[in-house]
VMD Tcl script that draws the C-alpha trace (Angstrom):
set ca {
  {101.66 116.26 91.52}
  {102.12 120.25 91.53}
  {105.56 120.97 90.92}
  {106.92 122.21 94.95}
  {108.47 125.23 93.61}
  {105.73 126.58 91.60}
  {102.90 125.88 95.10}
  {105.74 127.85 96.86}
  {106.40 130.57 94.73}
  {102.06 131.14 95.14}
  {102.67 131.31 98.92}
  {102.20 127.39 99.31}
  {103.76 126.60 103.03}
  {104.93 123.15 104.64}
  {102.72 121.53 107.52}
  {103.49 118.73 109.77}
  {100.85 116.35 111.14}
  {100.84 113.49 113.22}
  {98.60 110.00 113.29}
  {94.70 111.28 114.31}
  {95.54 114.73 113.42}
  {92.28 116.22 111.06}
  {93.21 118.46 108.51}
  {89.40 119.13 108.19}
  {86.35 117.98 108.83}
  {82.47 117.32 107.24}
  {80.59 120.35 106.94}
  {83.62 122.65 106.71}
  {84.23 125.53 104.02}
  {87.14 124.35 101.52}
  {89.99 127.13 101.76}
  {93.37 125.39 100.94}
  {94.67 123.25 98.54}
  {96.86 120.81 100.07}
  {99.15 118.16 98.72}
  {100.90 115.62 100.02}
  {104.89 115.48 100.33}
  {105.06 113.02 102.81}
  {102.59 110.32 104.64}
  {99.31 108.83 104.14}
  {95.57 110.36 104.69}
  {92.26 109.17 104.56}
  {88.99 110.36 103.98}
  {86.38 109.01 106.01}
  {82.83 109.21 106.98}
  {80.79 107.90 110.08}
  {77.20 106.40 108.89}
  {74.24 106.69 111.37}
  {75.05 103.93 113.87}
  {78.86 105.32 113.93}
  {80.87 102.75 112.14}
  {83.56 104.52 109.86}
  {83.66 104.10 106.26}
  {86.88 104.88 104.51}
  {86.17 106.38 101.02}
  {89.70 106.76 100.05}
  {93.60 106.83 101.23}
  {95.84 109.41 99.97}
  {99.24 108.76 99.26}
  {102.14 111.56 98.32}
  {101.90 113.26 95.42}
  {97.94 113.43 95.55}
  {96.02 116.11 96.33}
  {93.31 116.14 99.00}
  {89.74 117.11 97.61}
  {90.92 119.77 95.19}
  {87.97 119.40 92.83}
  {85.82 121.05 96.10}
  {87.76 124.54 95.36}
  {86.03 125.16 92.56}
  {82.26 124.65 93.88}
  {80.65 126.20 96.90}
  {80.26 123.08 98.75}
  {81.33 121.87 102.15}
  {83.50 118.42 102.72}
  {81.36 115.55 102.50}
  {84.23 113.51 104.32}
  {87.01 114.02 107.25}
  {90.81 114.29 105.89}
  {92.43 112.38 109.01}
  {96.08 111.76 109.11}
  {97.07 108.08 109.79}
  {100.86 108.04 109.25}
  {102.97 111.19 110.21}
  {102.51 113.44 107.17}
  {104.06 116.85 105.45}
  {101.71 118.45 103.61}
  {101.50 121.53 101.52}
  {98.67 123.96 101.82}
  {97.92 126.80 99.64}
  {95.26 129.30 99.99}
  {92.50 128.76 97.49}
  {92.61 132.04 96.44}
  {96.46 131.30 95.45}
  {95.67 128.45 93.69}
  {93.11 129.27 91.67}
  {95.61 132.47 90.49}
  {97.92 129.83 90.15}
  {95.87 128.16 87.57}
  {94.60 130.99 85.34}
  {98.42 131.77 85.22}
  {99.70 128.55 84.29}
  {96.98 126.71 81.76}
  {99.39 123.80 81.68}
  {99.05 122.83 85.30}
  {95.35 124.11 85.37}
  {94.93 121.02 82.30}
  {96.88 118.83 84.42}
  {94.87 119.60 87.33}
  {91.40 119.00 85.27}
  {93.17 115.71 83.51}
  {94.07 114.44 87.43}
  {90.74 115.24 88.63}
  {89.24 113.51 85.75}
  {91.05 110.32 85.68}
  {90.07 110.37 89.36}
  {86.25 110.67 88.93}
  {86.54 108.13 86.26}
  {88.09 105.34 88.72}
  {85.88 106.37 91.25}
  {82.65 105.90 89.02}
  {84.28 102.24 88.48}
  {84.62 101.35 92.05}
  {81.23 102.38 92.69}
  {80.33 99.73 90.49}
  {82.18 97.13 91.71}
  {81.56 98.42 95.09}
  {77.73 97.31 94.19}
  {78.29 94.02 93.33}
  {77.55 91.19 95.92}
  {80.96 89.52 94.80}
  {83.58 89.92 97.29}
  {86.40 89.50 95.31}
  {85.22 92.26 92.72}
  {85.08 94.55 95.47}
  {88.36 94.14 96.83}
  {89.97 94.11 93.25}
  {87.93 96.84 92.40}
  {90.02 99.07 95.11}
  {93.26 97.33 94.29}
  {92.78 98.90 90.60}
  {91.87 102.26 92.31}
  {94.84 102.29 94.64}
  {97.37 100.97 91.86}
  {95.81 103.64 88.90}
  {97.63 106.41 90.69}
  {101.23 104.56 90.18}
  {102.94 103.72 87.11}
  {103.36 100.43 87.67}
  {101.23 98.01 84.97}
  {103.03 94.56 85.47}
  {101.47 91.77 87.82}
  {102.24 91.95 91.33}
  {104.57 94.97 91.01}
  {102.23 97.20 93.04}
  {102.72 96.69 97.18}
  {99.41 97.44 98.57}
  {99.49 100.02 101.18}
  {96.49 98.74 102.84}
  {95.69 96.49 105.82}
  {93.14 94.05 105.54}
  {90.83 96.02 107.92}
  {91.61 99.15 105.93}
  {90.15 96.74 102.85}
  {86.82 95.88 104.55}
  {86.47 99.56 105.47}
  {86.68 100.93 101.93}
  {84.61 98.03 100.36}
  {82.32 97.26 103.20}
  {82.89 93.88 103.85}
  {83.74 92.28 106.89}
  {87.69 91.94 108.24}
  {86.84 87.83 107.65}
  {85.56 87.82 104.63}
  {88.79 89.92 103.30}
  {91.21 87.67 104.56}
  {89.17 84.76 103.04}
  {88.85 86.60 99.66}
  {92.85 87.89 99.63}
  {93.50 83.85 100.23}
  {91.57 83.38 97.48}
  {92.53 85.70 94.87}
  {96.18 84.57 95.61}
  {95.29 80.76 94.92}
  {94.03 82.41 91.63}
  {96.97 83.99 90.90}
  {95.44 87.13 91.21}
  {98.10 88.91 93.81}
  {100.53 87.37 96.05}
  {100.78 88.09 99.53}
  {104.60 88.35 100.77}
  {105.25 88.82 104.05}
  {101.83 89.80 105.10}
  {101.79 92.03 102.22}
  {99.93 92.20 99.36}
  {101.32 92.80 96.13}
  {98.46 93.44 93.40}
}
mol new
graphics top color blue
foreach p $ca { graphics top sphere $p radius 0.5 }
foreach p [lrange $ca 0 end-1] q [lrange $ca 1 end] { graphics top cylinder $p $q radius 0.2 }
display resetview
């Protein structure tokens, strides 16, 4: 996370959103770097017959697709708010100055977006593998990577089970039947409907 006061001082400002709100689309030009104070986001995508796939969900203190801002791409993927969210944007003009001025955020930035590719290249792996429960602890080590927390089951899962068979592709039966599973193993425990990984 970008300290507040420093995205501020660049001209960063505050922005409240609500559940269903976009913050952008597919296909549109990157101009802001926003990061999240408060709330949850995903980023989805709609394959040809319509059925969403979730790709990731964004917690605060991440930033939403930063690495974009320094290519001249277009989203690949919808930012769509799904809990009532604050969210600071900065023009990507600002930011960039930011980071020539400041080399220690700009490594911080690079070490952030690094660390993220590198998780990401893992859960495409286990995102290949016929085995359900690789899958789903493939995107229980995704979500809980971003926390400090190492221990076993000290990491609540944010996620519903649909929310599970959207970012791994399985069906909302076969996660339930998996999570049962994976607790029996001693793998997570579920408390309260919740999962703690």
């Amino acid at each position: 996370m970008i300290d507040e006061n420093l995205l501020l001082s660049y001209g960063a400002e505050f922005e409240q959103f609500v559940p269903r709100d976009v913050i952008f689309e597919e296909g549109d030009t990157p101009k802001f770097f926003y990061q999240i104070i408060k709330g949850r986001i995903k980023l989805n995508h709609f394959d040809e017959s319509g059925k969403e796939l979730i790709l990731a969900i964004l917690e605060p203190g991440l930033s939403v697709c930063e690495l974009l801002l320094f290519i001249d791409e277009k989203y690949p993927v919808n930012a769509v708010v799904f809990e009532e969210a604050t969210v600071l944007t900065l023009p990507k003009k600002s930011f960039i100055q930011m980071l020539d001025d400041h080399t220690n955020v700009a490594r911080q930035v690079t070490k952030f977006m690094a660390e993220r590719l590198y998780h990401k290249f893992l859960m495409l792996e286990t995102n290949s593998s016929y085995l359900a429960d690789v899958r789903i602890r493939g995107i229980l080590n995704y979500h809980k990577s971003f926390t400090s927390e190492t221990s076993p089951y000290s990491y609540k899962v944010p996620l519903t089970r649909q929310q599970l068979a959207s970012l791994t592709g399985l069906r909302v039966e076969t996660v339930i039947r998996t999570i049962k599973n994976l607790e029996k193993r001693k793998v997570l425990k579920i408390i309260d409907r919740n999962i703690y990984y």
